[in-house]
Each structure stands twice: as C-alpha cells, then as structure tokens.
C-alpha positions in Angstrom: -14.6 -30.0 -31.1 -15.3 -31.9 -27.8 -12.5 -29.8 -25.3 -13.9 -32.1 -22.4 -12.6 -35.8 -24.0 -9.0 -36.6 -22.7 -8.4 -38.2 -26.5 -8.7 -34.4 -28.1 -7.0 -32.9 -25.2 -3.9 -35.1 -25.6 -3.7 -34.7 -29.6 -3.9 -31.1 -29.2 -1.1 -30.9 -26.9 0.1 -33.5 -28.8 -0.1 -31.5 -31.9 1.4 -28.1 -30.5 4.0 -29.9 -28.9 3.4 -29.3 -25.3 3.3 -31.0 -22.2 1.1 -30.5 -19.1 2.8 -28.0 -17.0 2.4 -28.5 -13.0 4.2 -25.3 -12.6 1.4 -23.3 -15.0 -1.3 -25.5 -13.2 -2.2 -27.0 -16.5 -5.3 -29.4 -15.4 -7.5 -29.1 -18.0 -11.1 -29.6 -17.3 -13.2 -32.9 -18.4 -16.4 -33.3 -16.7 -19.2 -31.1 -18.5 -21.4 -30.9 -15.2 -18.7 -29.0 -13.3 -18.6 -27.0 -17.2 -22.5 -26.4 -16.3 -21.9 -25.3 -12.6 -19.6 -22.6 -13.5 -22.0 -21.2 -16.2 -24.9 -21.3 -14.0 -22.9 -19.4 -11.3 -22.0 -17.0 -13.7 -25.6 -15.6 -14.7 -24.9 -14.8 -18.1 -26.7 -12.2 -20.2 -26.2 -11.3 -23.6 -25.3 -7.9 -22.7 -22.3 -9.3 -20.3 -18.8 -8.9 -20.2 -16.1 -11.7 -19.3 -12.6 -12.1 -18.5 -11.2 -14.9 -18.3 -8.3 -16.4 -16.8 -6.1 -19.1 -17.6 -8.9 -20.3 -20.6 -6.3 -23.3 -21.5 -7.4 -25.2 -24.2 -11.1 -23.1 -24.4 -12.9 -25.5 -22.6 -14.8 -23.1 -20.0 -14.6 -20.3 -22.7 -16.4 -21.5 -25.8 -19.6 -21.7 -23.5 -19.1 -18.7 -22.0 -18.9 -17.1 -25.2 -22.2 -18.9 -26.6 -24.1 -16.6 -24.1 -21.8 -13.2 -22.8 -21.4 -10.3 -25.4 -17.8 -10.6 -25.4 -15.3 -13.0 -23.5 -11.4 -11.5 -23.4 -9.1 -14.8 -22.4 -5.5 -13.6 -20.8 -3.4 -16.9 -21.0 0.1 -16.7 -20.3 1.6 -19.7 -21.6 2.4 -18.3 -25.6 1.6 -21.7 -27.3 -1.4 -22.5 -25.3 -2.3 -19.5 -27.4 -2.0 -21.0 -30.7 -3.9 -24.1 -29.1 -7.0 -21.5 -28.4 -6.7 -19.5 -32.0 -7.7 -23.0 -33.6 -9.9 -24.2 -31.2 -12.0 -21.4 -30.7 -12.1 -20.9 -34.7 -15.4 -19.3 -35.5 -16.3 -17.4 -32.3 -16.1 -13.6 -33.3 -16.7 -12.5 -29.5 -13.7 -13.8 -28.0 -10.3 -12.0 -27.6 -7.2 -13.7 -26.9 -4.6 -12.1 -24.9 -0.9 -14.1 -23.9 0.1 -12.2 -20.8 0.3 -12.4 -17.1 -2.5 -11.9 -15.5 -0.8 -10.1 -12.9 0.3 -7.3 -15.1 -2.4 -7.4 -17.3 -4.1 -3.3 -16.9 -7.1 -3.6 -15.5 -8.2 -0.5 -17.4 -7.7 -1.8 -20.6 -11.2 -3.4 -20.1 -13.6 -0.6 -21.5 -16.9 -1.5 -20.1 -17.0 -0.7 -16.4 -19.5 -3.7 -16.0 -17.3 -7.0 -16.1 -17.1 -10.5 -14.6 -14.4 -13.0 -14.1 -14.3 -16.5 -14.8 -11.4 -18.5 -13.7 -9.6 -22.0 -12.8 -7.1 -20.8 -10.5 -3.6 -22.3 -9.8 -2.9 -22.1 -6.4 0.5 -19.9 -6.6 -1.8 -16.9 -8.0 -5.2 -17.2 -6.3 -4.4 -14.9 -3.4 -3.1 -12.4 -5.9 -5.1 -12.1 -8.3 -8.4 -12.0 -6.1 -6.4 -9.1 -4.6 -5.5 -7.4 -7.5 -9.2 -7.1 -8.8 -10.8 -6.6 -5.8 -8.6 -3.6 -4.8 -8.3 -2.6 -8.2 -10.9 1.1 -8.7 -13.3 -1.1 -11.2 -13.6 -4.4 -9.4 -15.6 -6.9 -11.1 -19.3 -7.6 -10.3 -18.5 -11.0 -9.3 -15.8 -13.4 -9.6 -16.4 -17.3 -10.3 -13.6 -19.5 -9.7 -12.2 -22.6 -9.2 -9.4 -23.3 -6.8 -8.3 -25.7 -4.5 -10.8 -26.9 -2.3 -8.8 -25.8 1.2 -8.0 -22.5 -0.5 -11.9 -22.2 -0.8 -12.8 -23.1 2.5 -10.0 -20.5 4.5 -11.6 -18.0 2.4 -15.3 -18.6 3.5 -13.9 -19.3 7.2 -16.2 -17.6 9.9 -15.4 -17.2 13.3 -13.5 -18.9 15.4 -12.0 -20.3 12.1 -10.9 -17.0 10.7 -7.7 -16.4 8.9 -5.4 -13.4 7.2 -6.5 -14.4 3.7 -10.4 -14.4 5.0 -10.4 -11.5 6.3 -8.3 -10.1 3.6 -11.2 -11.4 0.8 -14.5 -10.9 3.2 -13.5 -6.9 3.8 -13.9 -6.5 0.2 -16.6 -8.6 -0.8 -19.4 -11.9 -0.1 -17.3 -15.3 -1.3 -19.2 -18.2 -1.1 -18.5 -21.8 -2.1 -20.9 -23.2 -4.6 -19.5 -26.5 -5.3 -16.8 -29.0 -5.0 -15.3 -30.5 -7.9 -13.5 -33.7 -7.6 -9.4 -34.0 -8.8 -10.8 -36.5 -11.3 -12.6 -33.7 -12.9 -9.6 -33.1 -14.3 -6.7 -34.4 -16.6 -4.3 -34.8 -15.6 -5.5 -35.3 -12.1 -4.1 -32.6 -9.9 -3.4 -34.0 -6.2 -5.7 -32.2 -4.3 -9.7 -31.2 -4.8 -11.4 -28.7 -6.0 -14.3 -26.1 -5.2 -16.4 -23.6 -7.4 -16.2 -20.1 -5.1 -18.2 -17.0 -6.1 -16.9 -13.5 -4.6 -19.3 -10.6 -4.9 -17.9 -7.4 -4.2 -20.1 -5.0 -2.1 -22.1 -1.9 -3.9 -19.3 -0.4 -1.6 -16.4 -0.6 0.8 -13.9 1.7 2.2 -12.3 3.0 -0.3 -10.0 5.2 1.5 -6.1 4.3 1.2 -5.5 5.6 4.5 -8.1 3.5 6.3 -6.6 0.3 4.0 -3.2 0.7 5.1 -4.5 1.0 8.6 -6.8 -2.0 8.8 -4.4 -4.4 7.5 -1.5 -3.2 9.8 -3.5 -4.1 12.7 -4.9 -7.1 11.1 -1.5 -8.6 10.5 -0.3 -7.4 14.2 -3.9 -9.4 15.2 -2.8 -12.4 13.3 1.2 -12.1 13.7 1.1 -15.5 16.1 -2.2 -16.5 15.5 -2.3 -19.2 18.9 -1.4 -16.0 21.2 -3.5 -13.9 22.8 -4.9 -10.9 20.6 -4.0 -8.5 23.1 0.0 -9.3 23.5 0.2 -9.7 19.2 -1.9 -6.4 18.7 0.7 -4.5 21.7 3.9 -6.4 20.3 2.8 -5.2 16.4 1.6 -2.4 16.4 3.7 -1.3 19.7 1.7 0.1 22.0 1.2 0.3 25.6 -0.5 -3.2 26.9 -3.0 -1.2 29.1 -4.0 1.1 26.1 -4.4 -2.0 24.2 -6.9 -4.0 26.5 -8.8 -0.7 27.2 -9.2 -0.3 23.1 -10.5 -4.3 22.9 -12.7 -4.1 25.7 -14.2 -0.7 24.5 -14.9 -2.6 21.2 -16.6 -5.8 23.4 -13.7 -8.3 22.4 -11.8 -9.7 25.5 -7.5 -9.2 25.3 -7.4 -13.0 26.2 -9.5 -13.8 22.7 -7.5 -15.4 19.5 -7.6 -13.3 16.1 -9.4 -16.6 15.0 -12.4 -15.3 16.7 -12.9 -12.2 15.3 -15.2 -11.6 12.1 -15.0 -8.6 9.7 -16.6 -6.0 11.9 -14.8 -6.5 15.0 -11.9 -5.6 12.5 -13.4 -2.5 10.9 -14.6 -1.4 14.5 -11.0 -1.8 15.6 -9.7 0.3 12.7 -12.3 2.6 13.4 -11.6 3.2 17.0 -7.9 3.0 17.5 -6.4 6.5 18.8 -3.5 7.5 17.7 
C-alpha cells in the first residue's frame, strides 16, 4: 500500500470516515525523499528501538519498521488507530498505542536504549521535547519534524537566543537537517517545514535543585527580552542592582547586554555563581 499517494490517503480517510483535522495537525506526508531524510537521520540498526509519535496513517512507520527491532506508535486520535491496524497488516514489530503522548509513561518503554521519531504539531512540540528530555531515560536522539520557524528558534545561537533555545540546548545538541516544503504534505499546512535532530548529552545536570535554579534566572534573563539583562535579572529574581552587575561582570557579561546574547554557558556559569 503506497501511504505517500494523495488517492490512497483520501480513500482511507474516506473509508474510516474521517476528515483531516487542523486541530490534531493531521498533514499527512507525500514526498518519499523527505520519507528517506528522516530514515537516514535516524541511523537505524536492527537492534534499535523506536517510538513514534503521531505515526498517522503509517507512512514514516512501515519504513522504520523494515529496519528497527521494534517500533511502538502512540497516536491519539482512536480511529486513526483502526486506519494503522489495517495498514500496517503484516508487520509483527510494530505496537500500536491510542494515547496522548503527553501522558503516555515513559517507563513503560523496557529497553533503556530508545529513539524517537516524530511529525510534530506545533501545539505539542515544546512539550513533548521537554517531557523526554527531562524525563530519567531520555532518548538517544530525537528526529523530528516541525515547523520550520519552530526549528530555527531552537538552533538559535547568540545574539539570536531565546527561552525555548536555551530551554532545548541545556539538555542536548539539536540540529536542523533539512527543510521540507508545505507541499510535502496533504493537505498543505500553511507554513514549512524542517527535519531537526536533538541529541541529548552522555550527561547534564541532573540535579533538581540546580534545574529549578537555572530556569528561574533564565526566565528573570528573558522576562523583557529588549531590556537590559541586568534590570530583568534584579526585577526577577529581586535582588539588589549592585549585587547584580557585580555577579554579571564577575562572569565577563556586561549588565547593559540583552538575554539574546548569551549562549548556554554564560547560563550555567550564572547558575553556578549566583550567591545566595
């Protein structure tokens, strides 16, 4: 069954009775290079792992299976579900789960060793990158498709840095590997695409205390992101101005520099060095 031709596509949906949903982000893929991209980002061995998110109508997810030891699908819309059971007929390595990924347990997964593959719809990319990467068995990468602006915020360096950048690079490496074009897709979404890997680092700091920490002051750093970083850092975290500059400056950032500026580090250092 070609999952890729927009006439198979349609009498599935047809068939099942169900419509597209924009709310779901139900753009199914139709361009078999983009198909190729992700695989090739993925690195798949016979000995790996995948879950998968959103697999709609199986598309991304027969492949993966032809390859990966065993591919567990979470898809939340209950009859895309039926849609899978018949197209993926015939694959004994693939587990289909109708949940949310957002509450789906982590630890259900019984191999420590896992990646993700996903197409993203906006309203849950932040989360769930969050979810896994904070999680206590993070995956060993993540390959995903989201929007293309989405994409590039997250790979921001300075003095392009955001919240959600920093949020994503103190846990792990993303990198964009490729844009995909809206007409890679039916129907055609209104924005573009990009393929982003995230590797998470052998290790990060794992302590809940210095967590909570470095994303207070991050926040306070990016509370009114076109104000100084001194005056946000004193008004969020409320501390004494002077105390403030002396704590930039002792970390070589100047109180007059934007939170835009700052990379990873600077943050970490910042955590690091702040004297309660």
């Amino acid at each position: 069954m070609n999952l890729t031709s927009k006439t198979v596509i349609k009498n599935l949906l047809k068939k099942y009775q169900i419509r597209p949903s924009k709310r779901l982000g139900q753009n199914f893929l139709i361009n078999k290079s983009v198909i190729k991209k992700v695989i090739k980002a993925t690195e798949l061995c016979s000995e790996d792992i995948i879950l998968e998110i959103g697999p709609g109508i199986g598309t991304i997810t027969q492949e993966l299976a032809k390859e990966a030891k065993k591919v567990i699908t979470v898809e939340k819309d209950p009859k895309m579900v039926e849609i899978l059971k018949e197209a993926l007929k015939g694959f004994e390595n693939i587990e289909v789960i109708q949940g949310d990924i957002l509450k789906y347990q982590i630890s259900k997964i019984k191999d420590k060793k896992y990646k993700i593959v996903a197409n993203l719809p906006f309203y849950i990319t932040a989360p769930v990158i969050r979810k896994f990467l904070e999680s206590e068995n993070p995956p060993q990468e993540m390959i995903l498709i989201i929007q293309k602006e989405v994409a590039q915020r997250i790979c921001a360096k300075p003095p392009k840095m955001n919240l959600l950048a920093v949020s994503v690079q103190f846990y792990s490496r993303p990198k964009i590997i490729s844009y995909v074009s809206k007409k890679s897709f039916w129907p055609v979404p209104k924005v573009d695409s990009a393929i982003i890997q995230i590797i998470p680092p052998s290790s990060v700091y794992s302590s809940a205390l210095f967590r909570e920490q470095f994303f207070k002051i991050v926040k306070a750093g990016f509370s009114q992101p076109r104000k100084q970083l001194a005056n946000n850092l004193t008004n969020g975290l409320k501390l004494n101005k002077e105390r403030v500059n002396l704590w930039l400056l002792k970390n070589n950032i100047q109180p007059s520099q934007r939170a835009e500026t700052l990379n990873v580090n600077d943050w970490i250092n910042l955590t690091k060095t702040l004297d309660r």
